[in-house]
C-alpha positions in Angstrom: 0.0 0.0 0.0 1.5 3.4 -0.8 2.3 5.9 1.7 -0.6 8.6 2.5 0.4 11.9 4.3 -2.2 14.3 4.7 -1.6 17.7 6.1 -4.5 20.7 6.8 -3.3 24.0 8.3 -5.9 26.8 8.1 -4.1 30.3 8.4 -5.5 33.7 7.7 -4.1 36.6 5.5 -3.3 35.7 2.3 -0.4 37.8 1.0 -0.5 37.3 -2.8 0.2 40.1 -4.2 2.5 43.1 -4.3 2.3 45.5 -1.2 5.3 45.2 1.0 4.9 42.9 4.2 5.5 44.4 7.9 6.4 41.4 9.7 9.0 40.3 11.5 10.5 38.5 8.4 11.5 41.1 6.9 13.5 42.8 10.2 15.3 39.7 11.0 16.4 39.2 6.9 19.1 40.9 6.5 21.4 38.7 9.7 23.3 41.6 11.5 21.0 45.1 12.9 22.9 48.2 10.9 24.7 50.0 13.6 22.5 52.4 14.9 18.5 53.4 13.7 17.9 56.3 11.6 15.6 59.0 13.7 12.0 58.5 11.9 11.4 60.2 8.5 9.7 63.6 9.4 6.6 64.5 6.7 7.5 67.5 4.4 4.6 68.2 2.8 1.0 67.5 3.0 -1.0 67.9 -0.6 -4.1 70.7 -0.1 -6.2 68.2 -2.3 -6.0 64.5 -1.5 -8.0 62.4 -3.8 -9.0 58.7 -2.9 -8.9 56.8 -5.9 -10.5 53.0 -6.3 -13.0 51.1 -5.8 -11.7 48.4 -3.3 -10.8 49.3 0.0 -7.2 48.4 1.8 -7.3 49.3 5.3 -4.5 51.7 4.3 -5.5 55.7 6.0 -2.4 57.1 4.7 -2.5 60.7 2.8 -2.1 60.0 -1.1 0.9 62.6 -2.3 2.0 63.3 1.3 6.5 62.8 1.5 8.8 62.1 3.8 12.5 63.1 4.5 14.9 60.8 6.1 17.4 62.4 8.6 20.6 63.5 7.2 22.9 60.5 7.9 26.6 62.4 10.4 28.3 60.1 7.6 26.6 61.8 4.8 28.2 60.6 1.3 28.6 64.5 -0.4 28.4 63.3 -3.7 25.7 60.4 -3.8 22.5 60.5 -4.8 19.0 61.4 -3.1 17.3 57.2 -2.7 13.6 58.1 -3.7 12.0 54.9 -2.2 8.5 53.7 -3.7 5.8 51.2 -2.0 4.1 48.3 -4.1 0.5 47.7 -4.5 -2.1 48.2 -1.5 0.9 49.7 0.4 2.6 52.6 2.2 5.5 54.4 2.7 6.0 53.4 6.0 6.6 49.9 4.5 10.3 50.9 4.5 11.1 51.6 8.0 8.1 50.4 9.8 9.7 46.4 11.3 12.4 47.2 7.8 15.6 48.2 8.4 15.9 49.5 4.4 15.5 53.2 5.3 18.7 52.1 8.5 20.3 50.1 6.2 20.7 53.6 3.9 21.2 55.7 6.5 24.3 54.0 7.8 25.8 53.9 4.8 25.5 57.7 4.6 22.6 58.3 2.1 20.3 60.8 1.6 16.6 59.3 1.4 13.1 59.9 0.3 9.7 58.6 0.5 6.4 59.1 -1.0 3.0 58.1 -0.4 1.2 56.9 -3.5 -2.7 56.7 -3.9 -2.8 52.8 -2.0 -1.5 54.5 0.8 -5.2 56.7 0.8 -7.1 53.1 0.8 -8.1 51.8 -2.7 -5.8 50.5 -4.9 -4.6 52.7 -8.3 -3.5 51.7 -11.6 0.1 52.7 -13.1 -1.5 55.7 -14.8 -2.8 57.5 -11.7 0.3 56.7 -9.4 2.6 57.8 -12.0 1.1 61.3 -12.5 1.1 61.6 -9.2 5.0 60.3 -8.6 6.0 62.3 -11.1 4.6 65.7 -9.7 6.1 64.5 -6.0 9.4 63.7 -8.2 9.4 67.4 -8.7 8.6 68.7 -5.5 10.9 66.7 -3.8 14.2 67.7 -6.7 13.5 71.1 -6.0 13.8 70.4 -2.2 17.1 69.2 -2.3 18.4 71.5 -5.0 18.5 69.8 -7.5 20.6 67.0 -6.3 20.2 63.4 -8.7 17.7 61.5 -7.4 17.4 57.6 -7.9 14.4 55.3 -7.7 13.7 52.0 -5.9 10.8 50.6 -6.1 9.4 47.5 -4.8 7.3 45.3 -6.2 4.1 47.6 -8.6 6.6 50.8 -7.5 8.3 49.7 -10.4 5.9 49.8 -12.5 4.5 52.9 -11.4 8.3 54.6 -11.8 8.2 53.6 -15.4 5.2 55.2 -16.0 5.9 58.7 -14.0 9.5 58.7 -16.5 8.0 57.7 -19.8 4.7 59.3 -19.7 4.4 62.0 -17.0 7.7 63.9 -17.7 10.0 63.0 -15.3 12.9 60.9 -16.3 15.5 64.4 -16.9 14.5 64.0 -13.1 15.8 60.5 -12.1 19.4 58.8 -12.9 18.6 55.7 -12.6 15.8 53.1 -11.2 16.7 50.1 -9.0 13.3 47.7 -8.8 12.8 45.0 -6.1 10.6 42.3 -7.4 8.9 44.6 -9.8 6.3 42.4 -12.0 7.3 44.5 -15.7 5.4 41.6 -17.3 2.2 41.1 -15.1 1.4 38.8 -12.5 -0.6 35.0 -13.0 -1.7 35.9 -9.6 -3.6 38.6 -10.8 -5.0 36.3 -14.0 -6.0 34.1 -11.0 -8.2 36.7 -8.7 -9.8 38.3 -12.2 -10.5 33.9 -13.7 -14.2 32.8 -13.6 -13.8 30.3 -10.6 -12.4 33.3 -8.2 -15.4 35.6 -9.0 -17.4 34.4 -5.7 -14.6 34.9 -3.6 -13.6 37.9 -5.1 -17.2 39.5 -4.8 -17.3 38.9 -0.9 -13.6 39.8 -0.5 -13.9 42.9 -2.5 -10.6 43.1 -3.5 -10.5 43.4 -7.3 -8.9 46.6 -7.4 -7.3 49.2 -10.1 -4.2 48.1 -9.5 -4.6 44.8 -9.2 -6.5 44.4 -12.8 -3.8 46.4 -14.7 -1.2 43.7 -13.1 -3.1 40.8 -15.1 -0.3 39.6 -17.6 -2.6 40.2 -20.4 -2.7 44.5 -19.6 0.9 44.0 -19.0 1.5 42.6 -22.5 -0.4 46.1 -23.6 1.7 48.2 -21.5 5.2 46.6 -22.5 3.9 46.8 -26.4 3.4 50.8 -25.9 6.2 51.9 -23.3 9.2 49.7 -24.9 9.4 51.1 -28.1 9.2 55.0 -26.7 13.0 56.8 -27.0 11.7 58.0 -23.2 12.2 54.2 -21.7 15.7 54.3 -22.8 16.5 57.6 -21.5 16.8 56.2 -17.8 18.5 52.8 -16.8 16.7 50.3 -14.9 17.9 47.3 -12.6 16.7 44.9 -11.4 16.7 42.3 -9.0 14.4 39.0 -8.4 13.5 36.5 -6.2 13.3 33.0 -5.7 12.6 31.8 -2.2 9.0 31.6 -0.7 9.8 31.5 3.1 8.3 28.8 5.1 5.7 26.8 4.9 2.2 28.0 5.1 3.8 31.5 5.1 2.7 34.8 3.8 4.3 34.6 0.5 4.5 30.4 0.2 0.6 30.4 -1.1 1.5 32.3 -3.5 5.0 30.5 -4.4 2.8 27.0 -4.8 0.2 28.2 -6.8 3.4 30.7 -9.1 5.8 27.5 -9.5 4.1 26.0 -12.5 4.9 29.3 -14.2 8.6 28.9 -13.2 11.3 30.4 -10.1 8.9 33.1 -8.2 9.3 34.5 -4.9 5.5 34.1 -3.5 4.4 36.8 -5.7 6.5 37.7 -9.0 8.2 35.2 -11.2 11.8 36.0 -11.7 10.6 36.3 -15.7 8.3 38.9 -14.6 11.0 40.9 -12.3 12.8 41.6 -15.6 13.5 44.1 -18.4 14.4 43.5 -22.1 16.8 46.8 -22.1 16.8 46.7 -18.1 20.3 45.1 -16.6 19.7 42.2 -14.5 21.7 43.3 -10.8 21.0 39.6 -9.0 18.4 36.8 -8.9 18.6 35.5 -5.5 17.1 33.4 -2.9 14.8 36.3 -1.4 10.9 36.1 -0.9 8.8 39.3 -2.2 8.6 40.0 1.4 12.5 40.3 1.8 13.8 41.7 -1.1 13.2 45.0 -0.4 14.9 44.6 3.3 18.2 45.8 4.0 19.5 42.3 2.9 19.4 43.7 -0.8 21.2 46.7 -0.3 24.7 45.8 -0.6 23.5 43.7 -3.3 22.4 46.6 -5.5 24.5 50.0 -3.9 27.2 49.4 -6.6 24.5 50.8 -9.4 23.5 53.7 -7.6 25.8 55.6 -9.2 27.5 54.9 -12.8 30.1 52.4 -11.5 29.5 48.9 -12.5 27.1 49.6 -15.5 28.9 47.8 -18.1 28.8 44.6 -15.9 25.2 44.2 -15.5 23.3 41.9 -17.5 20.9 42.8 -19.9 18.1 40.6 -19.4 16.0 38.9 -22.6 12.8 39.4 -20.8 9.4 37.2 -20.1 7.8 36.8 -22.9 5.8 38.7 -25.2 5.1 37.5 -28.6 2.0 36.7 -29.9 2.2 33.1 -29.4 2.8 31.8 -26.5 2.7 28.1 -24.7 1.0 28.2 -21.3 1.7 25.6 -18.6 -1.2 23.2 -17.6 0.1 21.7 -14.1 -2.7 23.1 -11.8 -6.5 22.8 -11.6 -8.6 25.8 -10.4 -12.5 25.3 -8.9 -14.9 27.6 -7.1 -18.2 28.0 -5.8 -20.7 29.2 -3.0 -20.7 27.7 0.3 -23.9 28.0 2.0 -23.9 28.3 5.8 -23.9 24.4 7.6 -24.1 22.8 3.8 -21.4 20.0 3.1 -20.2 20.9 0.1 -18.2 18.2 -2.4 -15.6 18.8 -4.3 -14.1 16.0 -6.8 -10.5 16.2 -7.2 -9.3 13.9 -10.1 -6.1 12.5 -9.0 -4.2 10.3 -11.9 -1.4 7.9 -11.5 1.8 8.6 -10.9 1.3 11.9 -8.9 3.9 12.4 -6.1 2.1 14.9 -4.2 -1.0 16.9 -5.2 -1.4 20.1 -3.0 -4.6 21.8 -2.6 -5.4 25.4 -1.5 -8.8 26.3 0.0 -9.4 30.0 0.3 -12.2 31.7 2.3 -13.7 34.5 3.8 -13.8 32.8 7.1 -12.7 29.9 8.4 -14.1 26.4 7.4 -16.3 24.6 10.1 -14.9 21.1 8.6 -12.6 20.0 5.9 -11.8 16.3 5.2 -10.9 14.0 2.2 -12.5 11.0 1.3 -10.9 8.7 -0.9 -12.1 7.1 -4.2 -13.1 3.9 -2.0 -15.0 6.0 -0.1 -13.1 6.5 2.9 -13.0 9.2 5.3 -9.3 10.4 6.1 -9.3 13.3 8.9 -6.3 14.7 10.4 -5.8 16.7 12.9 -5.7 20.4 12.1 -2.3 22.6 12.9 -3.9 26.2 13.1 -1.6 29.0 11.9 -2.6 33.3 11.6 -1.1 35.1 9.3 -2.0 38.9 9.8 -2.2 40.9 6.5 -4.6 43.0 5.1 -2.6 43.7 1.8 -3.2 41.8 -1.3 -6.0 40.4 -3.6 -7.2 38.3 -1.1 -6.2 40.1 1.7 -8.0 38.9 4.6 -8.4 35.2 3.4 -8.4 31.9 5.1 -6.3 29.2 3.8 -7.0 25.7 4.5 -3.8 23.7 3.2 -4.3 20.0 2.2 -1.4 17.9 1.0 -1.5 14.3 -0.6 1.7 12.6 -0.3 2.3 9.6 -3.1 -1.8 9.3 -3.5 -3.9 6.9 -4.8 -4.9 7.3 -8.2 -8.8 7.6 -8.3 -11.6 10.1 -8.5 -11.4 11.7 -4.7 -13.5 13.9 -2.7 -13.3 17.0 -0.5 -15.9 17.6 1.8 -16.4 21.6 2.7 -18.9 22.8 5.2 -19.4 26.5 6.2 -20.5 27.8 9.5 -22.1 31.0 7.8 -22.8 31.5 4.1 -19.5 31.7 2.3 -17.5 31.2 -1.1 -14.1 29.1 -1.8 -11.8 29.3 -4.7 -9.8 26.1 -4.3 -5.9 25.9 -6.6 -4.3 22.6 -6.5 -1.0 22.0 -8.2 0.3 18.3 -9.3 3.7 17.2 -8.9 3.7 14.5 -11.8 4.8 14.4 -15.5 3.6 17.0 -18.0 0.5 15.7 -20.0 -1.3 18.8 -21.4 -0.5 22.4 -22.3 -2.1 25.1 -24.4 -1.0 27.2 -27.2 -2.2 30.6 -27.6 -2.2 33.0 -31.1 -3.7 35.6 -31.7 -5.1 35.6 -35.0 -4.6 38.5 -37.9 -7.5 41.0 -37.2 -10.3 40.8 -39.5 -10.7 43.9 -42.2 -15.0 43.8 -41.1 -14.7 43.8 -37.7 -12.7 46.5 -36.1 -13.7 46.3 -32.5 -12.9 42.9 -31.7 -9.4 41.1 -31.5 -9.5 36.7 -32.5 -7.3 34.8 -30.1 -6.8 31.3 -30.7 -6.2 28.6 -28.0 -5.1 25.0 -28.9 -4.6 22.3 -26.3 -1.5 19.9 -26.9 -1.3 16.6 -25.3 0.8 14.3 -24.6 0.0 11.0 -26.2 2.2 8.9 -24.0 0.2 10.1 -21.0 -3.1 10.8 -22.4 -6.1 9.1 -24.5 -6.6 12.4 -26.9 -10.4 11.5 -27.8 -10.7 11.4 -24.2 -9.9 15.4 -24.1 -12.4 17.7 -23.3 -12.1 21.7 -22.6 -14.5 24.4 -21.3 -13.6 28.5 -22.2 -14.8 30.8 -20.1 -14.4 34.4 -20.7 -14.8 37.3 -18.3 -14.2 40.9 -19.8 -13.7 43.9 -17.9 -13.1 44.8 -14.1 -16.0 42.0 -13.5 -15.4 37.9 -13.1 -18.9 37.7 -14.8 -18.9 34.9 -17.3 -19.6 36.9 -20.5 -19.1 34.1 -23.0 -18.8 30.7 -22.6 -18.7 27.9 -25.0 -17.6 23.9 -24.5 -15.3 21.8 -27.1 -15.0 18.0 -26.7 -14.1 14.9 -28.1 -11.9 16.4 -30.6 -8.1 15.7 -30.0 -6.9 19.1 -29.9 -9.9 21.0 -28.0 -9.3 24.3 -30.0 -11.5 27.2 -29.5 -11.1 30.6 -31.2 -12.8 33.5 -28.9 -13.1 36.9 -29.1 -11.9 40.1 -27.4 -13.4 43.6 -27.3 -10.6 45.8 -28.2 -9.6 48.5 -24.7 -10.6 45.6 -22.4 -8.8 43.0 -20.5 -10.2 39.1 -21.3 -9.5 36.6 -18.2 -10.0 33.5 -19.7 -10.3 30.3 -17.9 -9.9 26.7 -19.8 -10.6 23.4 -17.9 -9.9 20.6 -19.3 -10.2 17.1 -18.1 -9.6 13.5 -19.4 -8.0 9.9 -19.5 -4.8 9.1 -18.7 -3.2 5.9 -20.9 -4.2 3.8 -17.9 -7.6 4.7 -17.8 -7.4 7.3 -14.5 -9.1 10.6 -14.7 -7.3 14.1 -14.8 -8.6 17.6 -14.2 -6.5 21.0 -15.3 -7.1 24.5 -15.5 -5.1 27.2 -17.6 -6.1 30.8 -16.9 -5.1 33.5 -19.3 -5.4 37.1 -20.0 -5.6 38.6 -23.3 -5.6 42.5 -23.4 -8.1 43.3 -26.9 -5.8 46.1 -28.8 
């Protein structure tokens, strides 16, 4: 009989996406405390308008457009640059020296710094567009404070993205030297495909968490925005680099959710894929074994201080990029599901698991915690554990605020088998499971030549590939869904089957953002059942 190890933790605070974290991780990163703390940054200037931009609230009560000054470091480098630090998404700029020793780390090394607080600082997330007017404008404000002095960039995590914008298309790069980002996704995140797909729209709804900036950070907009920023003379004026992750801290962490679900897209750290963290004509500073939680501690610092100034240029590596053609292969190693949980209802969920899996791991997600999870197997057996009970606190992120109830398979039987969900009040899941086991179906995406009668709309075509070594290919069938817009509302759906390569050609209204989710299920060569789910984004332009 095979070995069976099953494993439920139920934690709360899922940090998935990219607003900096404030726990102790981050302080206790970087090994040795910098010599002495920096005196708190002191608020210069506090904007006579604030807008609140958004439609999803953060918990964040910050003033959008309000900066900060470090102290003048006793050691103060004459010469260096002013460090203009920027938050991520859903975060402040308190995220830097609030339990981070970034804004010490700099300080003791004699620098200058800055910080600014962005429109996630007011409560709602904002888009690039938004954030980067407004970081340009406190670009200027804060130049003219220090006499002109250079000023460089980092950014963490959206910061990045955000920078970009405030230098390409608000003006500002004569401003800025140079821009360091932590973590930055340039290319999108398949996190945020994942909170706009069709199975997260229940969870999503009750959450309320689909934000402005979180919809512009689907890789499909991100496609849009590389396609129109690359080739302008302005995103060549100022040199990025960057630097990427590729730890996910420890189990059942803040950022490891996000590192299981991200690791059938390749190296992540909980939130970013390193492909994501670079730029085609950015130079690549260090890839290193950080989570998006650490990498903008003091731990980077020394990593990156060589490219504060111009030494060093010519030995960074210019990155190729993630990739942005108009074909494009995407992975098929998870399976996605979602639903309404109605209060003191056992709800079932089938789980196909096939043979030769060495460990499926499934991820329930919440609004509050589960009154019962438990698997039965496909002979009908009931397998409980006993459940190890972990909090995380974080109110940042897509599904900030989540519960997580973690269930691992170790070396399972192959069968059809069954999770059993009940609610104590009336609630919605979104449930990702990812597969360790051999490749057996992928899906190639094109987007087709756009008709001359039909200007409004953009053709993509998707066609599943199998493996015929692992899979009976009449046995395939698929199911597209398409959600358009800031909405998960299924807009379109249609249903292909029987046909050995499941093709489907859809369509996209042109300005608008298409979150399309494909299921597909089958038969192994052995005869056991399989169930996969790619989710996509396709920006219509």
């Amino acid at each position: 009989m095979r070995r069976l190890n099953i494993l439920i933790v139920f934690g709360i605070g899922f940090m998935i996406f990219f607003g900096a974290f404030h726990g102790a991780e981050a302080k206790s990163a970087t090994g040795a405390k910098p010599t002495a703390s920096a005196p708190e940054p002191k608020a210069v200037k506090s904007p006579d308008r604030v807008d609140i931009l958004g439609e999803s609230g953060n918990g964040n009560h910050e003033t959008p457009g309000e900066w900060y000054v470090g102290a003048t470091p006793p050691n103060l480098k004459p010469n260096a640059p002013i460090l203009l630090f920027v938050q991520g998404l859903n975060s402040t700029a308190q995220t830097w020296w609030v339990d981070n020793d970034m804004y010490d780390t700099a300080y003791n090394r004699g620098y200058q710094t800055a910080f600014v607080q962005l429109y996630d600082a007011g409560g709602a997330s904002a888009d690039m567009w938004d954030n980067g007017a407004l970081l340009a404008d406190k670009i200027r404000e804060i130049r003219s404070y220090f006499n002109n002095k250079p000023i460089v960039i980092i950014a963490h995590s959206k910061g990045g993205v955000d920078a970009q914008t405030a230098l390409v298309y608000d003006g500002a790069w004569p401003l800025v030297d140079r821009v360091i980002t932590l973590s930055s996704p340039h290319h999108g995140s398949q996190l945020a495909d994942l909170a706009y797909s069709f199975w997260a729209g229940w969870l999503a709804d009750l959450l309320g968490q689909q934000g402005d900036g979180t919809y512009v950070m689907q890789t499909g907009y991100m496609d849009y925005y590389r396609s129109i920023t690359d080739s302008r003379p302005e995103a060549a004026y100022t040199p990025f680099y960057t630097l990427g992750g590729t730890d996910w801290g420890s189990a059942f962490s803040s950022t490891w959710f996000g590192g299981m679900y991200l690791s059938q897209y390749g190296d992540n750290d909980g939130v970013v894929t390193v492909a994501s963290s670079r730029l085609p004509y950015g130079h690549e500073v260090a890839v290193g074994s950080w989570t998006h939680s650490t990498i903008h501690t003091g731990v980077t610092f020394p990593i990156f201080e060589p490219y504060l100034t111009g030494e060093r240029t010519a030995q960074a590596t210019v990155s190729t990029g993630a990739q942005t053609s108009e074909k494009r292969s995407i992975a098929a190693d998870g399976w996605v599901h979602g639903g309404a949980l109605p209060a003191k209802q056992t709800q079932t969920v089938g789980v196909a698991v096939e043979d030769r899996v060495k460990k499926v791991t499934v991820d329930i997600i919440t609004t509050k915690p589960l009154a019962d999870v438990h698997w039965i197997d496909p002979d009908g057996k009931t397998l409980t554990a006993a459940a190890t009970v972990t909090q995380e606190e974080n109110d940042e992120g897509v599904f900030g605020g989540a519960y997580h109830h973690v269930v691992q398979l170790a070396d399972p039987k192959a069968g059809n088998w069954t999770l059993a969900l009940q609610a104590a009040t009336d609630d919605a899941y979104l449930l990702t499971a990812v597969f360790e086991s051999n490749n057996k179906v992928a899906v190639d995406r094109e987007r087709l030549p756009q008709a001359q009668d039909d200007g409004a709309k953009v053709q993509i075509q998707y066609v599943p590939t199998v493996d015929k070594n692992e899979v009976r290919p009449a046995s395939l069938k698929v199911t597209y869904r398409v959600a358009a817009g800031k909405s998960s509302q299924t807009v379109k759906a249609s249903t292909v089957t029987g046909r050995a390569d499941g093709s489907a050609t859809l369509s996209c209204d042109k300005g608008a953002v298409c979150n399309v989710t494909i299921d597909l299920e089958g038969v192994t060569v052995s005869g056991q059942p399989f169930k996969r789910t790619v989710i996509d984004s396709v920006y219509g332009k």
